[in-house]
TORKOL-4160 file (C-alpha; in steps of 0.2 Angstrom, whole numbers, padded with zeros to 4 digits, m for minus):
211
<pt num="1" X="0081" Y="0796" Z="0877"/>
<pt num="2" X="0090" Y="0779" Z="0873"/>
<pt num="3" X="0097" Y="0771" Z="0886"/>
<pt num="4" X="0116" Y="0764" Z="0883"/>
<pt num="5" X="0120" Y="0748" Z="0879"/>
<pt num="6" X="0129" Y="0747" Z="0894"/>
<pt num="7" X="0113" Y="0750" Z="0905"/>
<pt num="8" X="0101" Y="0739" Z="0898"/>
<pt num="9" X="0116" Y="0725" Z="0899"/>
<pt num="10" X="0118" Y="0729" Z="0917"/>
<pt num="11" X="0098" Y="0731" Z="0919"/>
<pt num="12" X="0096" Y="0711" Z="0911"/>
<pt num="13" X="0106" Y="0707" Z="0927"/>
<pt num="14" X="0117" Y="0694" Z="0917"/>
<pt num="15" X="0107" Y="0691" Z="0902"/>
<pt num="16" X="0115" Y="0699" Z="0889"/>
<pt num="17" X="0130" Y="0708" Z="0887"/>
<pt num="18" X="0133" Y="0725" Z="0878"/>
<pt num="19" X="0138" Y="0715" Z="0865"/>
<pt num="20" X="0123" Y="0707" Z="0860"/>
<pt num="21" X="0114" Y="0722" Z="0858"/>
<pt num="22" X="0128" Y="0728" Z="0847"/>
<pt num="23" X="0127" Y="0714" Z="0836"/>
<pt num="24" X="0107" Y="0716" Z="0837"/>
<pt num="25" X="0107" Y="0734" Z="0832"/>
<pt num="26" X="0122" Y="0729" Z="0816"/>
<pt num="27" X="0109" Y="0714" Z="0813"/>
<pt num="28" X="0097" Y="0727" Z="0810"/>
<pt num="29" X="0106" Y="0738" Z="0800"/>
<pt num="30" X="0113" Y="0725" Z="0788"/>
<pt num="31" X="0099" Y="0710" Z="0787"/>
<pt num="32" X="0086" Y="0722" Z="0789"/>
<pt num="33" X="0073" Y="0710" Z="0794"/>
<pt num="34" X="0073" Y="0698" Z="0811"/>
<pt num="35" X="0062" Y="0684" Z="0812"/>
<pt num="36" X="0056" Y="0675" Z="0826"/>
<pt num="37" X="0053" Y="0659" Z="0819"/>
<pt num="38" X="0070" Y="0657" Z="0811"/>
<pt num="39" X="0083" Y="0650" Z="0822"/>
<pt num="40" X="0096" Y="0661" Z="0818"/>
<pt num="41" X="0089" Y="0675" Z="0822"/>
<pt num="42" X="0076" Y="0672" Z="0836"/>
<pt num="43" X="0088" Y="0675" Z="0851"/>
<pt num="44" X="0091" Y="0695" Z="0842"/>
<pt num="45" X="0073" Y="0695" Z="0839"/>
<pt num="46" X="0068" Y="0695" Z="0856"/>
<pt num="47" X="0083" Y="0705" Z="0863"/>
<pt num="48" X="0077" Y="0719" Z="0849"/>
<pt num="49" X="0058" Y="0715" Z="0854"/>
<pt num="50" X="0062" Y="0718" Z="0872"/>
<pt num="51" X="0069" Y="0736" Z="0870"/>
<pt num="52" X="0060" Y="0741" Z="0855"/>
<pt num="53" X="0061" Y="0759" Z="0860"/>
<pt num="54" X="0080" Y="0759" Z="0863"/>
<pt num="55" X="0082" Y="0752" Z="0847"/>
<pt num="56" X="0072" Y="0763" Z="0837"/>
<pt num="57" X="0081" Y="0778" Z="0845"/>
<pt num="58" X="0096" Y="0770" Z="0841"/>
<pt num="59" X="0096" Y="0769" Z="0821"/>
<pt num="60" X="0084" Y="0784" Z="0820"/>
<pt num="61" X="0100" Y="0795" Z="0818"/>
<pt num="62" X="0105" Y="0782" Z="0804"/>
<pt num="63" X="0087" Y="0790" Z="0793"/>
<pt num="64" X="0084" Y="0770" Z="0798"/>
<pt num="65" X="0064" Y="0768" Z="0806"/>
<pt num="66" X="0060" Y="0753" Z="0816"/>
<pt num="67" X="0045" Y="0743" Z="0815"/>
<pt num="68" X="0036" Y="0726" Z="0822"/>
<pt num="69" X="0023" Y="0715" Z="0816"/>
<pt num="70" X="0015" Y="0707" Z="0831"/>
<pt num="71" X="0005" Y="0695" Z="0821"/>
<pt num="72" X="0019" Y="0688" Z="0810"/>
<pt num="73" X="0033" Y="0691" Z="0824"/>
<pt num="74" X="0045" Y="0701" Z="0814"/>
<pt num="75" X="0056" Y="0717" Z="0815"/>
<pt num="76" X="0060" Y="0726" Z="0800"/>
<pt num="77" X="0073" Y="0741" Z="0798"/>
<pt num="78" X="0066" Y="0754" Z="0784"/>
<pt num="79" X="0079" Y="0763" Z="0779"/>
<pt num="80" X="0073" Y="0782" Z="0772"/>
<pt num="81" X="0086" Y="0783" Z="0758"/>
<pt num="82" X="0086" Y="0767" Z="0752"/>
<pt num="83" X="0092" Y="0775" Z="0731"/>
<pt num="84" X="0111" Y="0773" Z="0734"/>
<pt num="85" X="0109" Y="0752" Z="0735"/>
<pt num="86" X="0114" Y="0744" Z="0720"/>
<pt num="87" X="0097" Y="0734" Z="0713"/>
<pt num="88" X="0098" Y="0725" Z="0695"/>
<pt num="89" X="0083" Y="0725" Z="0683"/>
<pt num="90" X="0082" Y="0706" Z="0686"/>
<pt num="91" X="0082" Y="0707" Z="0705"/>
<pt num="92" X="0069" Y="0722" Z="0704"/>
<pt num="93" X="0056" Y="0712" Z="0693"/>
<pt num="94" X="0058" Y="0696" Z="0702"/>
<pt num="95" X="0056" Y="0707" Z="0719"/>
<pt num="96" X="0039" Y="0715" Z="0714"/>
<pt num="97" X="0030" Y="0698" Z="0707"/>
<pt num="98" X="0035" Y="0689" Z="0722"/>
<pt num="99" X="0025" Y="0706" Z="0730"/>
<pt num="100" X="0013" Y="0702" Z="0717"/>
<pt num="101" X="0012" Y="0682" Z="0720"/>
<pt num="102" X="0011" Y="0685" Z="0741"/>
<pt num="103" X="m0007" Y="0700" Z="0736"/>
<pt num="104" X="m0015" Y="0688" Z="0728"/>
<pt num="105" X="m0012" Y="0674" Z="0740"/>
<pt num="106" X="m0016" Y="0686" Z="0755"/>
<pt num="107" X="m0033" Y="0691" Z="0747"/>
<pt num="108" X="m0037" Y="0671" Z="0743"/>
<pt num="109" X="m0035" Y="0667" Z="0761"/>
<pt num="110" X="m0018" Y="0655" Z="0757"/>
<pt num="111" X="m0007" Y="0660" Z="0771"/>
<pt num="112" X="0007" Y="0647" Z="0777"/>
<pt num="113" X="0012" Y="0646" Z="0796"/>
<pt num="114" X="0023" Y="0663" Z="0800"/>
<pt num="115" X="0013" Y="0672" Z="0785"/>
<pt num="116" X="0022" Y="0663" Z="0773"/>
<pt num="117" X="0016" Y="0660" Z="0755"/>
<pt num="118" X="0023" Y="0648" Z="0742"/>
<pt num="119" X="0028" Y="0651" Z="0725"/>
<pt num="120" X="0028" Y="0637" Z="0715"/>
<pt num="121" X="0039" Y="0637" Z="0699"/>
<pt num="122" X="0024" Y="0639" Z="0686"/>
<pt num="123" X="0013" Y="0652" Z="0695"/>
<pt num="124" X="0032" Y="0661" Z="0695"/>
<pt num="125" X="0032" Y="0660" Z="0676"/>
<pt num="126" X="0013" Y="0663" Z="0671"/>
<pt num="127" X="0015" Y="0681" Z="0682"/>
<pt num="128" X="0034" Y="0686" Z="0679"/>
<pt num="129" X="0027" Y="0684" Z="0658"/>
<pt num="130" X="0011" Y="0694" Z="0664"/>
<pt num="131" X="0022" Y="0706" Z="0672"/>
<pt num="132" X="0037" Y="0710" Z="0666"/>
<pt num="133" X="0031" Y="0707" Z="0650"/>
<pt num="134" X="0046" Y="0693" Z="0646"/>
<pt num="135" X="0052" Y="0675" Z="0651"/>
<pt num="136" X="0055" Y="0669" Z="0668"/>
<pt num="137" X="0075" Y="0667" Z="0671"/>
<pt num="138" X="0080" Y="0648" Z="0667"/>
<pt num="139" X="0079" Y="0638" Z="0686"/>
<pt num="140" X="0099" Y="0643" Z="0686"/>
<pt num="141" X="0097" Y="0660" Z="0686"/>
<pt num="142" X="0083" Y="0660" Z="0696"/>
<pt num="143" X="0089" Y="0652" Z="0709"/>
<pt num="144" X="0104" Y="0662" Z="0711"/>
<pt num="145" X="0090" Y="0677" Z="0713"/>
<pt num="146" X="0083" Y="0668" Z="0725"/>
<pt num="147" X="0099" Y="0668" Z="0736"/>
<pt num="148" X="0103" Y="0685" Z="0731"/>
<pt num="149" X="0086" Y="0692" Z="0736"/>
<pt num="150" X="0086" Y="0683" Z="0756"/>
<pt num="151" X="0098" Y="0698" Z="0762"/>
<pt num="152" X="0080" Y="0709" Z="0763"/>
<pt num="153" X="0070" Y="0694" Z="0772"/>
<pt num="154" X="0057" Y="0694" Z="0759"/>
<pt num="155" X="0061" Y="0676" Z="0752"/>
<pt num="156" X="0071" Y="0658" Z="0754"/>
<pt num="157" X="0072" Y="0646" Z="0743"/>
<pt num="158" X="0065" Y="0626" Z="0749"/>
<pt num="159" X="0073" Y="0612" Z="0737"/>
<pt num="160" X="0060" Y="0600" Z="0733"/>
<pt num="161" X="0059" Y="0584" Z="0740"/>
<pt num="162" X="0054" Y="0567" Z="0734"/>
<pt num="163" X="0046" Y="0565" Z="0717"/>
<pt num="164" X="0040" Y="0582" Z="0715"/>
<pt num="165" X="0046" Y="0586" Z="0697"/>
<pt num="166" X="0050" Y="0604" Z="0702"/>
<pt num="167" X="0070" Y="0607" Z="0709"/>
<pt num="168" X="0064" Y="0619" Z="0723"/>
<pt num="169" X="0048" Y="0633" Z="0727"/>
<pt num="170" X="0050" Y="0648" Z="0735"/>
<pt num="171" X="0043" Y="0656" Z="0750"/>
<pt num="172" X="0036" Y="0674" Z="0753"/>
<pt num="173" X="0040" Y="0680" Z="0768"/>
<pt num="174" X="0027" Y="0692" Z="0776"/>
<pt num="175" X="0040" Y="0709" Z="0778"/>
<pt num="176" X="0038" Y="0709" Z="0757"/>
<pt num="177" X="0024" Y="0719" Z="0761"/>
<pt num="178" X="0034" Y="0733" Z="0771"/>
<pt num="179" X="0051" Y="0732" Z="0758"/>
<pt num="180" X="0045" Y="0731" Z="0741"/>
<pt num="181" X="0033" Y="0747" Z="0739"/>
<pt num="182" X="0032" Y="0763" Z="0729"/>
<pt num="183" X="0051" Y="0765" Z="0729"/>
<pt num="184" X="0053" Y="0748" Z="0721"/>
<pt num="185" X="0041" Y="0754" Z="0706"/>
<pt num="186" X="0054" Y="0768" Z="0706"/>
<pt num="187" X="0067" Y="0758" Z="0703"/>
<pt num="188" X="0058" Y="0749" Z="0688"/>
<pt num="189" X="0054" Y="0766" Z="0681"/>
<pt num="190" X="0072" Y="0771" Z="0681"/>
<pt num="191" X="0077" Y="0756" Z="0674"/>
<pt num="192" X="0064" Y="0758" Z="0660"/>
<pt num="193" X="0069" Y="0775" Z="0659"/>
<pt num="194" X="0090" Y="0768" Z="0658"/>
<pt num="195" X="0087" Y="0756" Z="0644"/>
<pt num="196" X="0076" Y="0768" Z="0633"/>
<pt num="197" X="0090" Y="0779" Z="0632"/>
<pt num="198" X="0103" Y="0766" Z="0630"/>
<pt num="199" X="0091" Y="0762" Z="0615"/>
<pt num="200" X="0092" Y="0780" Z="0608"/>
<pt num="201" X="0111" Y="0781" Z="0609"/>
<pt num="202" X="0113" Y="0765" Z="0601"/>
<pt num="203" X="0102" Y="0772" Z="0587"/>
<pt num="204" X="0109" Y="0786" Z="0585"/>
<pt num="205" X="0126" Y="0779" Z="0584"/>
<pt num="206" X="0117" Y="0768" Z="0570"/>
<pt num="207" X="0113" Y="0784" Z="0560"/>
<pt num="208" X="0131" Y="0791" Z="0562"/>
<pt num="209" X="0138" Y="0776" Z="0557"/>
<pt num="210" X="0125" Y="0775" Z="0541"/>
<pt num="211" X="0128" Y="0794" Z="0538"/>
């Protein structure tokens, strides 16, 4: 049974108030993943960390299950139902060769500190081509995807420093591995699926049109 927020405030004699484990619990919900190592988020990290169990019980009723890497030191919120949120094709393809990219670098051994991996722009292309079976988007593009992508904590952008000739990379982050599975595939399929009819209804509009 989960105790209140009111009694593990209480129980922390001082330490944190009810409303820090309300805005843990919405931090959950909404960012989805907590990292220890970023600054933002380390304070909730350990508040969730510390009453893991509480937490769980809380967003189970929300079809929302609770999991922690002790190796990497992250918290990731799974939601069950995750069809209703609004994913474009190019966000989908850029999700799963980033997936792609962080397996291959996790079976070569080249792991960053906090089990990050980095991207560099030309790798990106060679595998998005081999992929998705199309050009990379132009570094504008990309890097708006980028930024778009950060609200599931699976990547962040690094602008390049110095004389390297590239305008940023882009780090893996290790809860990749947990967000973008099967029902990702799924998402590409249906997407397939979307613009193979949108194909046939644009060709048979072509034949009336001829007819």
């Amino acid at each position: 049974m989960k105790r209140s927020w009111n009694t593990l405030s209480q129980s922390s004699n001082g330490m944190y108030s009810v409303q820090d484990f309300e805005r843990a619990a919405y931090r959950l919900v909404t960012e989805q993943v907590l990292y220890a190592a970023d600054r933002g988020s380390k304070v909730a990290y350990h508040l969730v960390e510390a009453h893991l169990e509480d937490f769980a019980t809380a967003l189970q009723p929300l079809g929302i299950r609770l999991q922690r890497n002790a190796q990497h030191r992250y918290l990731v919120a799974l939601p069950a139902h995750a069809e209703g949120t609004p994913v474009t094709l190019e966000e989908t393809l850029l999700l799963l060769v980033l997936r792609q990219r962080y397996d291959e670098a996790f079976r070569q051994g080249r792991i960053e500190e906090h089990g990050e991996v980095v991207a560099e722009l030309p790798e990106l292309q060679e595998a998005y081509q081999a992929l998705a079976g199309r050009a990379m988007p132009e570094v504008g593009a990309l890097r708006q995807l980028a930024r778009a992508l950060r609200r599931w904590g699976v990547c962040r952008l690094v602008e390049s420093e110095g004389d390297d000739p590239q305008p940023f990379h882009l780090l893996v982050r290790p809860a990749i591995v947990e967000i973008v599975g099967e029902q990702w595939l799924q998402r590409l399929d249906q997407h397939n699926a979307d613009d193979a009819d949108d194909g046939d209804d644009a060709t048979a509009e072509d034949d009336d049109a001829a007819a």
